[in-house]
Backbone bond lengths (Angstrom), bond angles and torsions (degrees), N, CA, C in turn:
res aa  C-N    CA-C-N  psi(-1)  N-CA   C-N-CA  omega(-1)  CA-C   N-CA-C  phi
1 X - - - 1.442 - - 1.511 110.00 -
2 X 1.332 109.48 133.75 1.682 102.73 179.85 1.712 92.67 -95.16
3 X 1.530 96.53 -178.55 1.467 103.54 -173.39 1.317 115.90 -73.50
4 X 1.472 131.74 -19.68 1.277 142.16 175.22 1.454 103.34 -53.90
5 X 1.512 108.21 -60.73 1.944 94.41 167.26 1.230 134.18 -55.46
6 X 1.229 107.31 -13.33 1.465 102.08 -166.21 1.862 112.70 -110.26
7 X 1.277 103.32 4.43 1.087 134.74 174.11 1.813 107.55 -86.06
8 X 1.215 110.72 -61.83 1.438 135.08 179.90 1.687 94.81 -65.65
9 X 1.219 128.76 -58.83 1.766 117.80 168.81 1.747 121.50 -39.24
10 X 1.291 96.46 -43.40 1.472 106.27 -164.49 1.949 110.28 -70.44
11 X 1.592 94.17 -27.01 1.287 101.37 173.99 1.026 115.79 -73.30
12 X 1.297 120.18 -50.19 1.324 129.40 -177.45 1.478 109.74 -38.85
13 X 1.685 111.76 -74.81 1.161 117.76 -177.39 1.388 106.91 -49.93
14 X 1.226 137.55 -34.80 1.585 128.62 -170.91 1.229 112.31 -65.14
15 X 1.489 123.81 -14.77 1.380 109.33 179.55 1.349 122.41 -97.32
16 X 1.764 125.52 -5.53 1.168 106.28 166.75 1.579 128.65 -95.24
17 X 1.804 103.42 10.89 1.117 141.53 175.77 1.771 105.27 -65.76
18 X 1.039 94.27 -48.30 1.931 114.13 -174.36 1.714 97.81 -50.35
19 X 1.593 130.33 121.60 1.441 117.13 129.52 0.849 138.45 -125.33
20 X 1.315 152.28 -171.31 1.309 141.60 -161.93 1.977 98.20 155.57
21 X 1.595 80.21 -152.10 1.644 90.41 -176.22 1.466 100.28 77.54
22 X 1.835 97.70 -159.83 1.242 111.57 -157.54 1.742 111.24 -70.96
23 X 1.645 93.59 -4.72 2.067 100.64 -178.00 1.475 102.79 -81.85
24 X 1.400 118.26 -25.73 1.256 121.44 -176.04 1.529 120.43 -67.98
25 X 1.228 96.97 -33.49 2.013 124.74 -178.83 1.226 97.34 -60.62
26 X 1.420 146.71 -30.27 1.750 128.94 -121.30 1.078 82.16 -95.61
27 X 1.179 139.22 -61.60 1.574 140.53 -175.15 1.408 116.17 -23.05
28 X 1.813 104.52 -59.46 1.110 99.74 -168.52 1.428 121.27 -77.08
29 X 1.529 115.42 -26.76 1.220 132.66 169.44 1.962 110.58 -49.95
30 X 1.278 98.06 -54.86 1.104 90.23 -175.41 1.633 120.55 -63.02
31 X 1.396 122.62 -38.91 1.400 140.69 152.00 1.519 105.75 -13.69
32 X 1.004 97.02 -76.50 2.160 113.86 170.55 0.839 121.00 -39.82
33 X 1.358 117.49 -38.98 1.780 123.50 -174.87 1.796 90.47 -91.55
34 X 1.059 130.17 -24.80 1.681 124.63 176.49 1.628 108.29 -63.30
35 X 1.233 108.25 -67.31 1.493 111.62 158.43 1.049 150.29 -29.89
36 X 1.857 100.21 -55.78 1.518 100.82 164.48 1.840 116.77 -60.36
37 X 1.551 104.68 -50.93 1.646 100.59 -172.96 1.608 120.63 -65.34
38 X 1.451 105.83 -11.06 1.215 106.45 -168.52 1.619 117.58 -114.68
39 X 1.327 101.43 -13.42 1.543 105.31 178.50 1.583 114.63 -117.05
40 X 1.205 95.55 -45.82 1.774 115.87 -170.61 1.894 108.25 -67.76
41 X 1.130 88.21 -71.28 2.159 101.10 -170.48 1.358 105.69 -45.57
42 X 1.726 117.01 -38.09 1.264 125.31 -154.44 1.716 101.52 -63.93
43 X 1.868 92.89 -46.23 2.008 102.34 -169.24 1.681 94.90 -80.72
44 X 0.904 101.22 -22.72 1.876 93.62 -175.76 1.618 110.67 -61.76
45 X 1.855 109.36 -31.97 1.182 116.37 -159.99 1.438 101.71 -76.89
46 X 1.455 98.55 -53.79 1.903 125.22 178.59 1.624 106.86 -43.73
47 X 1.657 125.83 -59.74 1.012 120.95 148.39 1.669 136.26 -38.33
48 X 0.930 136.99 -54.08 1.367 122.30 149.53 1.327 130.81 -83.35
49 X 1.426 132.72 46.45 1.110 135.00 106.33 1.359 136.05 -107.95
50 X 1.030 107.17 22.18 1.744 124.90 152.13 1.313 112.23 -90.03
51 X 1.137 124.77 -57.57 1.589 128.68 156.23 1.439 117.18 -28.92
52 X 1.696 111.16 -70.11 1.398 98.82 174.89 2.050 129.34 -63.71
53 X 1.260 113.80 -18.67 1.541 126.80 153.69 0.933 96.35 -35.75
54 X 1.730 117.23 -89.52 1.361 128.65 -164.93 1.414 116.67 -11.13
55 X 1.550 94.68 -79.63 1.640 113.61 167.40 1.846 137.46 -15.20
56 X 1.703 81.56 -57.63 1.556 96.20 -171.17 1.915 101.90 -97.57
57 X 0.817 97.58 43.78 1.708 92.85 175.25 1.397 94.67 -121.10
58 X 1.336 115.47 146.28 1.474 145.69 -109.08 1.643 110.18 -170.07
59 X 1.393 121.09 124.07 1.785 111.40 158.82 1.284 111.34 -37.58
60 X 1.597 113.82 127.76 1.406 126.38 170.17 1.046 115.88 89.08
61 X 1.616 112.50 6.73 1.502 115.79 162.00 1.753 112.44 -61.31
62 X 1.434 107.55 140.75 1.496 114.70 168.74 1.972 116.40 -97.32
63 X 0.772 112.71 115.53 1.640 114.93 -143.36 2.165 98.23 -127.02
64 X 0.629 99.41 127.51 1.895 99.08 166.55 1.719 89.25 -112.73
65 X 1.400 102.29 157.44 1.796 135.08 166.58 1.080 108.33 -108.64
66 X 1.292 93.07 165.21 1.887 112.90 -157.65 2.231 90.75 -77.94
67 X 1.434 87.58 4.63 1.997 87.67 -171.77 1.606 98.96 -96.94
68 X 1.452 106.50 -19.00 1.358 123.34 -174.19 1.674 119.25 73.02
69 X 1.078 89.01 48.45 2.054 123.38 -172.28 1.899 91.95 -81.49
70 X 1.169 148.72 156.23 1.232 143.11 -176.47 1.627 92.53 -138.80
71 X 1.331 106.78 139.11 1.721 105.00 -158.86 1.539 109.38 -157.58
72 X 1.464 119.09 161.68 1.399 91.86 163.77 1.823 82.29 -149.07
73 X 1.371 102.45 154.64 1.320 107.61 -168.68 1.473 131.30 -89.90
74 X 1.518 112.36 133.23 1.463 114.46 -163.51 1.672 105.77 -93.12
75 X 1.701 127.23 -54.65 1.300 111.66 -176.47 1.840 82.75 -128.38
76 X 1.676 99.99 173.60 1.463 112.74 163.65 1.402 112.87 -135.43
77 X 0.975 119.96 138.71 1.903 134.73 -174.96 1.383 98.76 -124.88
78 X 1.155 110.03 171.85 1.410 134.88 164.73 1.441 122.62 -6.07
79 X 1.475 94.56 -82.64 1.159 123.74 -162.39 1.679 112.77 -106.50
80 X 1.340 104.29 -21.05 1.728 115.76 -163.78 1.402 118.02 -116.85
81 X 1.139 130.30 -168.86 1.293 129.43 129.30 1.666 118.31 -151.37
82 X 0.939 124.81 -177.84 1.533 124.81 -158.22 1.885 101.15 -120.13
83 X 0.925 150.10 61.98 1.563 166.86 145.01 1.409 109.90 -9.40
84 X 1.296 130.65 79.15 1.501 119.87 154.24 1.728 148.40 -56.39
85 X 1.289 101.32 78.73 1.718 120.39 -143.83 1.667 93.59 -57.86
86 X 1.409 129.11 -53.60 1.009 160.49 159.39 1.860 148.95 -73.71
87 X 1.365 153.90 173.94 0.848 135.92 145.62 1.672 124.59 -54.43
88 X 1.323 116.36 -26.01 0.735 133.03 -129.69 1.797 110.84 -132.74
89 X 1.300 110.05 -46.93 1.256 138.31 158.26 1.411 127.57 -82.47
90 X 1.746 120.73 124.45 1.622 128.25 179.67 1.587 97.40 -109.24
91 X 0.871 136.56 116.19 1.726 128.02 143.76 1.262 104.57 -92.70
92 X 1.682 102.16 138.86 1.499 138.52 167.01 1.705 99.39 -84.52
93 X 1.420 115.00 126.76 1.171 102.57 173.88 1.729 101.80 -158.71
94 X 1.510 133.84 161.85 1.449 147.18 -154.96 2.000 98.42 -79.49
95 X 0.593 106.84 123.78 1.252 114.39 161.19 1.475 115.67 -42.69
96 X 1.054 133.19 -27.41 1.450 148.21 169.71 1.308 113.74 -42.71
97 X 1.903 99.84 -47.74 1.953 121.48 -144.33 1.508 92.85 -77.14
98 X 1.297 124.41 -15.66 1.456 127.29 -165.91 1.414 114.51 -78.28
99 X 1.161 106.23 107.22 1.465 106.87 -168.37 1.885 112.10 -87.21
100 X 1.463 95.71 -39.68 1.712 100.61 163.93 1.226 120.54 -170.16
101 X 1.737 119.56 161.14 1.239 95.74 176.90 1.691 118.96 -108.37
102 X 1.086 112.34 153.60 1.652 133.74 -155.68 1.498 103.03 -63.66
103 X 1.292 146.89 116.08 1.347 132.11 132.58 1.463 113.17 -38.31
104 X 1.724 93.24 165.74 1.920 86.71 176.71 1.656 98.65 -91.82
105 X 1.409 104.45 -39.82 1.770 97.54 174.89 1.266 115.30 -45.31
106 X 1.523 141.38 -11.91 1.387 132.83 -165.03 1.867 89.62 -113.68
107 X 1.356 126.91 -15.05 1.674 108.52 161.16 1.048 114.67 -83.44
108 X 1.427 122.82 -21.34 1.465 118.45 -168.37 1.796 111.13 -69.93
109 X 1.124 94.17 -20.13 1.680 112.82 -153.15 1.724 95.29 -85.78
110 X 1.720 104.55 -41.16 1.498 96.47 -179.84 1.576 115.02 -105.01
111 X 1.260 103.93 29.58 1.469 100.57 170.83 1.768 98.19 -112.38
């Protein structure tokens, strides 16, 4: 055999050696689908229902901040709302800062 055959064998065999394609993908595909259900949907979900909170808060809402301020709400604007911490005391604060709003069973419990 000269080396030209044995050159031409080696190829041969190398190609049913080769895999890839769409068997090669599954891994990563599947990876993606781990991520999406497990990282992604979860904050997408969490995020819009903080969003919709946002929304539906209302005079006389009882509300805590992400500062952990305990409040219940006097007016709502735009962008803000106005938090009566006190008799005595109003904070103006972002609609953002609102981390949730309070049941009364959950003050009763920590007072």
């Amino acid at each position: 055999m000269n080396t030209f055959d044995l050159i031409a064998m080696s190829q041969a065999g190398g190609e049913g050696a080769e895999g890839g394609g769409f068997a090669g993908m599954i891994p990563f595909i599947l990876i993606i689908f781990i991520i999406y259900f497990l990282m992604i949907r979860p904050q997408s979900k969490k995020a819009k229902a903080q969003k919709q909170m946002l929304t539906e808060l209302t005079k006389g809402n009882k509300v805590v901040t992400i500062g952990g301020i305990y409040g219940t709400i006097v007016e709502v604007r735009d962008q803000t709302f106005i938090v009566k911490v006190s008799s005595t005391t109003d904070i103006e604060m972002l609609k953002s800062s609102d981390a949730e709003q309070v049941k009364e069973q959950t003050l009763e419990k920590k007072q």
